[in-house]
N, C-alpha and C positions, 0 to 999 in steps of 0.2 A: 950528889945533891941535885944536879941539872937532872938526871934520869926521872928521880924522885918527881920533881918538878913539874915534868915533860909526863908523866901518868898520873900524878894528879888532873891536868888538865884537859887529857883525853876523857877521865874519868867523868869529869864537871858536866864534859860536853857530851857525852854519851847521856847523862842522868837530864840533861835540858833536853834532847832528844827525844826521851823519852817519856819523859810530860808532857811536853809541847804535842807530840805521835797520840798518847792518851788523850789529850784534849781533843784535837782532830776526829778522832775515831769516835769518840762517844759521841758525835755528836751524828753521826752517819747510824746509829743504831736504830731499832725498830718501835714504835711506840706503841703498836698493837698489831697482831694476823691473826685475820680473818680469811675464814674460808678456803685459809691453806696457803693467804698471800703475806706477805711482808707491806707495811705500811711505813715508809720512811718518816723518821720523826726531823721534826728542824721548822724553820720559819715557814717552809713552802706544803705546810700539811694544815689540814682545817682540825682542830683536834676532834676525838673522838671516844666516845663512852659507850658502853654495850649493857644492854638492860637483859637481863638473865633471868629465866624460870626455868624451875626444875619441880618436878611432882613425881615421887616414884613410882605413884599409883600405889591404889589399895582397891578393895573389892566394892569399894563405892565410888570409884574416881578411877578414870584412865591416867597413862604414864602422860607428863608432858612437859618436852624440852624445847625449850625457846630461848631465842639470841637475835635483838635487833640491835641496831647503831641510834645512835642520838649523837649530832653536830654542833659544836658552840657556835662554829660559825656559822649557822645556818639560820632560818628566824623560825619561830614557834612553828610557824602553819606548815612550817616542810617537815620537821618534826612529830609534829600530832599528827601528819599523814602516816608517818612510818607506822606508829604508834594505834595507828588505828586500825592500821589495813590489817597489823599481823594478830594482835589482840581480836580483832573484828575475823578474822577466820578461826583465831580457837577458842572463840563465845560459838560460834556458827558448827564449828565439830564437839561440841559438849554438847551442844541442844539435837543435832542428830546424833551423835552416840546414845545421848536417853531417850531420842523416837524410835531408834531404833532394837535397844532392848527392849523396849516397851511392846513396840509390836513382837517381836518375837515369844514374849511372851504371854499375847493376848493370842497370839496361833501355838500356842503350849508347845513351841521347840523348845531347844534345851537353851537354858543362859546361859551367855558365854557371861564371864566377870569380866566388869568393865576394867577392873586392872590387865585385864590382855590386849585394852585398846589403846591406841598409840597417836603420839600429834609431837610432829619436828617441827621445827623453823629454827632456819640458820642464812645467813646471809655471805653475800662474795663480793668484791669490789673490783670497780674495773678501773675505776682512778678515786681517789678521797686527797685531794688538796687545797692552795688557796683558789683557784680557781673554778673548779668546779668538783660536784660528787655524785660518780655513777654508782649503783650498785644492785645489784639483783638478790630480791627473797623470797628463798624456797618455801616452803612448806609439805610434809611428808606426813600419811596420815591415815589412819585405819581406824571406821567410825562403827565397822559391824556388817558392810559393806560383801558385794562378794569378791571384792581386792583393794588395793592397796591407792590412794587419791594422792596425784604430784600435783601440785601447784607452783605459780611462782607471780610476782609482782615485780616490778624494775621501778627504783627511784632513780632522777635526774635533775641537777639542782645549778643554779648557774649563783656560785660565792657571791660576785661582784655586785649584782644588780638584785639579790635574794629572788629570784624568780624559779619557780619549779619549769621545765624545759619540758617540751614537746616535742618527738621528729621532724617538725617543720623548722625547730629554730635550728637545725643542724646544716640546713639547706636554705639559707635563704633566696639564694639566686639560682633556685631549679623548682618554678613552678610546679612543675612536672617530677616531682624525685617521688612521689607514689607511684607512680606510671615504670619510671629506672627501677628502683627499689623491687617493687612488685614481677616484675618481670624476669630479674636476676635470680630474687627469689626463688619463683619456682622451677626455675632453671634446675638450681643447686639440690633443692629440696627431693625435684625428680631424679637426677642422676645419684641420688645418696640413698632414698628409700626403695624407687623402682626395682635397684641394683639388689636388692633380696626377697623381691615381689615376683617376677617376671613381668614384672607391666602389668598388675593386677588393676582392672578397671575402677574399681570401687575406691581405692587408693589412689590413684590419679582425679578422679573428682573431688575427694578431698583436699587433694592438694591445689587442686583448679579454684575451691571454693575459698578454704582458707587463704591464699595467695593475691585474690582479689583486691587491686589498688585500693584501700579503702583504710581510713585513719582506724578504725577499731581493728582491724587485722594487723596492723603493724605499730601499734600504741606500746610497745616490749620491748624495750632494747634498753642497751648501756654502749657507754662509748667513750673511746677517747681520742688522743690527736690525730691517729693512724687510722682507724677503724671504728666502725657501727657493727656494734651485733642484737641479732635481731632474733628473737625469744617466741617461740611458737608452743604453748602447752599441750600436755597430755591430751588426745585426743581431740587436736585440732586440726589439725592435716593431716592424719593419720589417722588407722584403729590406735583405741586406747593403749596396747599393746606396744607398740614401738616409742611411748614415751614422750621424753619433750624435746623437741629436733629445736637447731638455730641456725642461723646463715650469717656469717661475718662477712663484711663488706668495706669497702676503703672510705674513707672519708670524704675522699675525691670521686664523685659517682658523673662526671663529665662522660668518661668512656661509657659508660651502661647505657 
């Protein structure tokens, strides 16, 4: 009877273990991934909803797949930004996909079907919590072009105070963090593209030009408690060809 007794109560405590373990654990689960990342769900996340289009495309319409975030904790107007920027680029690739049929067939080339033309948007996060939300969105995109258009936009939003953030508020006690920033830059830029150039001159101006301390050259980035990274598009420091380069940097730009 004692034995009896003595495994029942292992058994109790094994089975409270093991709820108590379930409760724990669920609440460390994910409440959405984006972009390939895990988003921790619980008190310290700002929630998040994702606004979806899909068009399979037919021969009067191109294919188009589209994914942005929308924040409750965020206020309207950081929202409608999102909402504008990525809608406001695939209004802008519909209207040249049909200037650009158009013309090709007022010079009587062959039509290509506009179901062969293509428009991505998908987004990546660098932090989404109660404090604040980084995140970068792409956009990928063939309008009839003679290749293939990468874009990207970066939002950055500070939960507390509802303000949309600028690289300046990341630095407020370095004057000068365009001047750091800027310099670092094309530090990095040059030892990572020259490195397949030979020191191609035409690509080091580029890189001279884009690289220039200057709020619109460096208006791209996401970031979080550790690190700034800093978003350079297709064919902006570079030929079009090498894409979109970035340079990550420490949060702490003293040393620079």
């Amino acid at each position: 009877m004692k034995k009896i007794l003595i495994f029942l109560v292992v058994v109790i405590a094994a089975a409270i273990g093991f709820v108590a373990g379930k409760s724990y654990f669920s609440g460390q689960s994910t409440a959405l991934v984006a972009g390939g990342q895990a988003i921790p769900a619980g008190a310290a996340t700002t929630p998040v909803s994702v606004v979806s289009l899909f068009e399979p495309g037919a021969s009067s319409s191109p294919m188009v797949s589209v994914e942005y975030p929308q924040f409750s904790g965020a206020n309207s107007a950081f929202n409608q930004a999102i909402s504008s920027s990525t809608l406001g680029t695939l209004a802008d690739f519909r209207q040249s996909s049909s200037d650009n049929q158009a013309l090709s067939q007022s010079n009587g080339a062959p039509i290509i079907p506009l179901s062969s033309y293509t428009f991505n948007a998908s987004w990546q996060n660098a932090q989404v919590n109660s404090r604040y939300i980084s995140f970068v969105e792409r956009y990928s995109y063939w309008n009839g072009g003679a290749s293939e258009i990468n874009d990207l936009q970066t939002f950055n939003y500070d939960v507390g105070s509802g303000k949309i953030m600028t690289l300046a508020d990341l630095f407020p006690n370095f004057p000068d963090y365009l001047k750091r920033i800027a310099r670092t830059a094309k530090q990095q830029l040059s030892e990572n593209l020259n490195a397949g150039s030979s020191g191609d001159a035409f690509l080091t101006e580029m890189i001279n030009e884009g690289t220039q301390p200057t709020v619109d050259n460096f208006q791209l980035f996401t970031f979080t408690d550790f690190s700034v990274t800093l978003y350079f598009p297709q064919c902006s420091v570079a030929a079009c060809s090498y894409g979109e380069q970035k340079v990550t940097l420490p949060r702490d730009i003293s040393s620079l």
